[in-house]
N, C-alpha and C positions, 0 to 999 in steps of 0.2 A: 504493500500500500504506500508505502514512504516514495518509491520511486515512482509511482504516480503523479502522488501531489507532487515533487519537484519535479517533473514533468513539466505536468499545467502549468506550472508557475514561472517556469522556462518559457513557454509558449504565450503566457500572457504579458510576462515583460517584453515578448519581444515585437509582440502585437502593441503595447502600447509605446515603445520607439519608434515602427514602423508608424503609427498613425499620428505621431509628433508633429505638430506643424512647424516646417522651417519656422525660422526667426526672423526673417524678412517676409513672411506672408501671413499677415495678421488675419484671422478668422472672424467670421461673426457669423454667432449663432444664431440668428431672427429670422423671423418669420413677422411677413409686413404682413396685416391687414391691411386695404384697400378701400373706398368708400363703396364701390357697389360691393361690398362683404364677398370679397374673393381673396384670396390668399395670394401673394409675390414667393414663389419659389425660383430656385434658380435649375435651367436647364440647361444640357446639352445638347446641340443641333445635329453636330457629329453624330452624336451615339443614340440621339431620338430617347435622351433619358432624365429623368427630375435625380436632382442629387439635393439632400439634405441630411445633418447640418450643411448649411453653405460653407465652400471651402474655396469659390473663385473661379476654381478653374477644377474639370472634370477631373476623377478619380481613373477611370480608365482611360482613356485617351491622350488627356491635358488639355484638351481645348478652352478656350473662356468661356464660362457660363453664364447666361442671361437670365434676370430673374421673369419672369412671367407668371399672368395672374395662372393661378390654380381653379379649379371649380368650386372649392370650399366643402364639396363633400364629402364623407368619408364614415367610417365605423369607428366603434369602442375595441381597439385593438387588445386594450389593458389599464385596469384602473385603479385606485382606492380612493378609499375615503379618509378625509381628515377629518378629525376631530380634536388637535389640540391648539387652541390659537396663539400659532409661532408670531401672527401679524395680527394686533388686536383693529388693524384696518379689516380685516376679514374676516365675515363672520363664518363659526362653525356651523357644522359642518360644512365641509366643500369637496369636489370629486375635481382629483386629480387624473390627468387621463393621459394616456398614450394614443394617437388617432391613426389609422390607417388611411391614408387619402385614396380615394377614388380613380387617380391618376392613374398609378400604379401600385402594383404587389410592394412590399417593404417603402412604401413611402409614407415615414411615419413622424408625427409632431407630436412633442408634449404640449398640451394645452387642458384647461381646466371646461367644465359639462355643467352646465345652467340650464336654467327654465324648466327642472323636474328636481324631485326631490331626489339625494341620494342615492335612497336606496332604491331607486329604479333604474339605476340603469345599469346594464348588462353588457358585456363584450360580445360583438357582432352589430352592438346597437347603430341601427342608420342615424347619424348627426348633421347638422351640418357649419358653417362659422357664421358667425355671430359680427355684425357693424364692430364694434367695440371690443377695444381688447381688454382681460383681469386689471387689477390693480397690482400685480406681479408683474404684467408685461405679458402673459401667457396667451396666444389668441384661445375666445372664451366659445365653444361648440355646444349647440342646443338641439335636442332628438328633431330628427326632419319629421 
C-alpha cells in the first residue's frame, strides 16, 4: 500500500508542475456574465473547443483564445450546501455548485443555485445563469 500512495503522490506533484502557469502568463479565473445573461467563455477556433478556467491561449494547440458568449445553460454537475456563515453578507443557507455547461461535455463552472430552496436541487438539475452575478463574484444559476 505504501508504494501506492507514493505513487499518486509522484503523479500528482507532477500534474501540479505541469499545470503551473508560466510566470509571465498571468491567469484569470472568471467567468463574465453579460447583460443578455449569457456567459463570456473563452474559445478555440482551431480546435472548435470552450477551455475553462481561462488560460489565454489553448491547452492543446496554443492558439489565442477568444472569449464568447456561452448559452448560459447547463446542469447541476455537483453540489453542496452551506450552512455556516463564512460571509455574514450571505445569508444561510446557500448551494454551492459545480455547473456543466450545455456547450460541451466537461465544460464546467463553479457558480452558486438561487431561486429554489436548497434542498431541491439535484445533480442533472437543468439550470440556467442568472442577469447578476453572487456577492462572491460567483455567476448565480436558477432551475430552467
Amino acid at each position: 500500500m505504501p508504494d501506492k500512495i507514493a505513487s499518486f503522490s509522484k503523479c500528482a506533484m507532477y500534474t501540479a508542475r505541469q499545470t503551473t502557469p508560466a510566470p509571465h502568463r498571468p491567469i484569470e479565473c472568471t467567468v463574465f456574465v453579460v447583460p443578455d445573461d449569457s456567459l463570456l467563455i473563452e474559445y478555440c477556433d482551431r480546435c472548435a473547443r470552450w477551455v475553462h478556467p481561462a488560460t489565454g491561449e489553448c491547452r492543446e494547440c496554443g492558439s489565442p483564445l477568444i472569449a464568447r458568449p456561452a448559452s448560459g445553460r447547463g446542469t447541476v454537475f455537483t453540489y453542496t450546501v452551506n450552512y455556516h456563515p463564512y460571509n455574514p453578507e450571505i445569508p444561510v443557507p446557500y448551494v454551492i455548485a459545480i455547473v456543466e455547461l450545455a456547450e460541451q461535455r466537461d465544460l464546467r463552472v463553479a457558480a452558486n443555485i438561487v431561486g429554489c430552496e436548497p434542498g431541491s436541487v439535484t445533480c442533472g438539475m437543468p439550470v440556467q445563469v442568472q442577469p447578476e452575478k453572487g456577492s462572491g463574484g460567483a455567476p448565480l444559476f436558477a432551475p430552467a
